[in-house]
Backbone as JSON, one array per atom type, in Angstrom:
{
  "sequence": "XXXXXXXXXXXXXXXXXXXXXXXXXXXXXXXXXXXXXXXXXXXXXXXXXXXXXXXXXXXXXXXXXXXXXXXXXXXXX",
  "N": [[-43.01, -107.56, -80.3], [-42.38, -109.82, -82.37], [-41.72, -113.26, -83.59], [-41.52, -115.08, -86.21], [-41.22, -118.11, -87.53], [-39.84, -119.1, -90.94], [-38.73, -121.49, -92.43], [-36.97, -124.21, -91.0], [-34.97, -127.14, -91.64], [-33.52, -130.21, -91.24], [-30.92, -132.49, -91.09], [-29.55, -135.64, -90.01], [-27.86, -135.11, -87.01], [-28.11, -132.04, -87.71], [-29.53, -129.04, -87.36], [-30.9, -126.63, -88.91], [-32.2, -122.87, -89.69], [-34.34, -120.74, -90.15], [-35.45, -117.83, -90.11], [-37.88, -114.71, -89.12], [-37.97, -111.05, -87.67], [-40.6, -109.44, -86.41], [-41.68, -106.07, -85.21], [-42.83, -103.15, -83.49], [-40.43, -100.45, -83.49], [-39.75, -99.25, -79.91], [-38.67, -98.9, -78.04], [-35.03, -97.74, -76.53], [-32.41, -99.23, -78.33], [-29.35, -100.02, -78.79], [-28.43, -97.99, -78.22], [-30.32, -96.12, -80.31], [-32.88, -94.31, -80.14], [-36.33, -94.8, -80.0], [-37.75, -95.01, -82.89], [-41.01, -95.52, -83.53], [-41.47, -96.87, -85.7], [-42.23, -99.69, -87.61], [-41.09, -102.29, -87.59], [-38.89, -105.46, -89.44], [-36.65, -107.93, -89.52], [-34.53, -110.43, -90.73], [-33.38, -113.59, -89.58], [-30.81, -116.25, -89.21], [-30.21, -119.64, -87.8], [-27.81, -122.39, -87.11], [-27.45, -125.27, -86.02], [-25.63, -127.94, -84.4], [-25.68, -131.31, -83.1], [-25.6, -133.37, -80.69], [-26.76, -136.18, -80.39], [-29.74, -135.57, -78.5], [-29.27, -133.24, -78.16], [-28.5, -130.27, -77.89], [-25.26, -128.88, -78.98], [-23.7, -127.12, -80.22], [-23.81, -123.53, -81.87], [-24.32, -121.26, -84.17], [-25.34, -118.56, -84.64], [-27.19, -115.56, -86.63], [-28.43, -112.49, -86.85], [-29.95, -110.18, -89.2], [-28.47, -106.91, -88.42], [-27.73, -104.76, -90.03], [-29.83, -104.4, -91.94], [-32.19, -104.04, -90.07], [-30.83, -101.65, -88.94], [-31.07, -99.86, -91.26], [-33.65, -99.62, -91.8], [-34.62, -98.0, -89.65], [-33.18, -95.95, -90.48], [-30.6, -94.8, -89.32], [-27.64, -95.66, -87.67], [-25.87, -97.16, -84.4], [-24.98, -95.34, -82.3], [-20.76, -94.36, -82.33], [-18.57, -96.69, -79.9]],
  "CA": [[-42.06, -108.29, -81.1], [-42.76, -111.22, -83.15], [-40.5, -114.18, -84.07], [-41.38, -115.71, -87.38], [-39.91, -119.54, -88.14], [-40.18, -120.05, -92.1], [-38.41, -123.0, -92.31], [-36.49, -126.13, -90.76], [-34.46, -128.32, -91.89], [-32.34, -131.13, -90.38], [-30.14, -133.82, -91.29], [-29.03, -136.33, -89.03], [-26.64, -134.15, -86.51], [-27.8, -130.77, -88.19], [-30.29, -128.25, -87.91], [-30.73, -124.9, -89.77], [-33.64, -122.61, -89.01], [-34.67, -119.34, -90.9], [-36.91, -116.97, -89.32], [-37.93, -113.16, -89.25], [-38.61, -110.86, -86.06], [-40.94, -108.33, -86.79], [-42.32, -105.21, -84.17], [-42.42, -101.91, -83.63], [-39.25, -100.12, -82.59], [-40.71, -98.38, -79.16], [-37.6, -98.81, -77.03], [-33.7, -97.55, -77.3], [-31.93, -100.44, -78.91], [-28.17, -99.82, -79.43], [-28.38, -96.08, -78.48], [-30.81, -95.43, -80.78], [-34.15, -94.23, -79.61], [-37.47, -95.09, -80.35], [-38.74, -94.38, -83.73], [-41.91, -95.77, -83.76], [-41.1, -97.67, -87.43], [-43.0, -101.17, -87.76], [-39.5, -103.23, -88.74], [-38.73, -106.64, -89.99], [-35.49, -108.11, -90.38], [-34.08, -111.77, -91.0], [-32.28, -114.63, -88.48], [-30.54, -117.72, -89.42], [-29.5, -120.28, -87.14], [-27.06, -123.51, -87.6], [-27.21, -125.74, -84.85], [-25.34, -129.07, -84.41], [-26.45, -131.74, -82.33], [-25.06, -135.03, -80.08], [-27.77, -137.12, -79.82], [-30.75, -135.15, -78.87], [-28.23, -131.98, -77.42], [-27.62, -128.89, -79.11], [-23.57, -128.92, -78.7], [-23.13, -125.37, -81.2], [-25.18, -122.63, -82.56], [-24.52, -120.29, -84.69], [-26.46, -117.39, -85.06], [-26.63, -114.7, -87.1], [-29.35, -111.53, -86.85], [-29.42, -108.94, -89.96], [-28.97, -105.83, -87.94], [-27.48, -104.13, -91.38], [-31.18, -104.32, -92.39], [-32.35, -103.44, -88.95], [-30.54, -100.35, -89.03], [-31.32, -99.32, -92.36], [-35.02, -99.25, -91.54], [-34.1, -97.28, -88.89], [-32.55, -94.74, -91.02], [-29.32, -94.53, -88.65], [-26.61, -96.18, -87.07], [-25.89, -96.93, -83.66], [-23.42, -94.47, -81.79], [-19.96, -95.35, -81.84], [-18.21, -95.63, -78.65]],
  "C": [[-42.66, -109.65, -81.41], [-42.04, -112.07, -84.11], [-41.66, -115.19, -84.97], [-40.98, -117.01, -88.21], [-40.9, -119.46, -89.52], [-39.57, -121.52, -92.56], [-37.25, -123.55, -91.18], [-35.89, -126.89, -90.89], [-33.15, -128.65, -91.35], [-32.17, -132.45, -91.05], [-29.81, -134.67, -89.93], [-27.33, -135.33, -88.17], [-26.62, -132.64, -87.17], [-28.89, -130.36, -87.76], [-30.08, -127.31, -88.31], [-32.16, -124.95, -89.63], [-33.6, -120.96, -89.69], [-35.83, -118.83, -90.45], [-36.74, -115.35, -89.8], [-38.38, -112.58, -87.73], [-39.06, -109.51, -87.11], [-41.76, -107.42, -85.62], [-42.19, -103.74, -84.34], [-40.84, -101.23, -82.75], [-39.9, -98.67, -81.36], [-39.45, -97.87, -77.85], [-36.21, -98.35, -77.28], [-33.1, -98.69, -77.43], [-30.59, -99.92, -79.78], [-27.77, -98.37, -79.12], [-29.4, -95.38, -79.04], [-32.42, -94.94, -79.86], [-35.4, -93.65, -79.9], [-37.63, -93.89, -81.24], [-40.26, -94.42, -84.09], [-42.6, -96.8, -84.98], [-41.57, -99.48, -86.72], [-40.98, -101.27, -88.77], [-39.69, -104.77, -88.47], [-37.42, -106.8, -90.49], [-34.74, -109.62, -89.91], [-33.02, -112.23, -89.56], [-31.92, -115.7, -89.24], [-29.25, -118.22, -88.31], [-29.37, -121.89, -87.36], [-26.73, -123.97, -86.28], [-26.44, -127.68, -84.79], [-25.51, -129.84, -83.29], [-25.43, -133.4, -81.65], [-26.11, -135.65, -79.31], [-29.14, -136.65, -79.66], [-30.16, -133.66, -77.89], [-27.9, -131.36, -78.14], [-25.96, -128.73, -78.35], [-23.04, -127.26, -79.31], [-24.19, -125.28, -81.95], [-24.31, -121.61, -82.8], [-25.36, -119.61, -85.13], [-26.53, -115.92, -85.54], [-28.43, -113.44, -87.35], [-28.9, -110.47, -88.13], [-29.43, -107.73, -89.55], [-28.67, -104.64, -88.71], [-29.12, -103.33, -91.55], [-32.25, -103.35, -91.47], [-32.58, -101.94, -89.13], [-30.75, -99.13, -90.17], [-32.59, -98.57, -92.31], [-35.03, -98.3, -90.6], [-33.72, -95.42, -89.06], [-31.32, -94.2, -89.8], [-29.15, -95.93, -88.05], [-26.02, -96.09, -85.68], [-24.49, -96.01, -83.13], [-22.18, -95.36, -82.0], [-19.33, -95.09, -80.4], [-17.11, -95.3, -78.33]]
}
């Protein structure tokens, strides 16, 4: 697995951070299990700050995308 930062940017009391994780899928992840598929699929995280303290993070993984590559959907339960 391999985490990706393309960008960065911060305001005074903000950051935001856009990345990619890309690897092979070798392990079960969600139920599913191991296809072998080289995947790639998007992060963005919104972090606010007090002083030099992350206080909140939001974070958001595309596992839509994920799963697509995938070609299925994890069990339901």
């Amino acid at each position: 697995m391999r985490i990706t930062v393309h960008d960065m940017l911060q305001e005074p009391g903000r950051i935001a951070v856009r990345a990619e994780i890309t690897g092979t899928h070798r392990g079960e992840i969600f139920g599913i299990a191991p296809t072998g598929k080289h995947v790639s699929f998007r992060l963005h995280e919104f972090h606010t700050l007090d002083g030099e303290r992350i206080t909140t993070t939001w974070h958001m993984e595309d596992w839509f995308g994920l799963f697509l590559q995938l070609g299925q959907f994890p069990p339901q339960a």
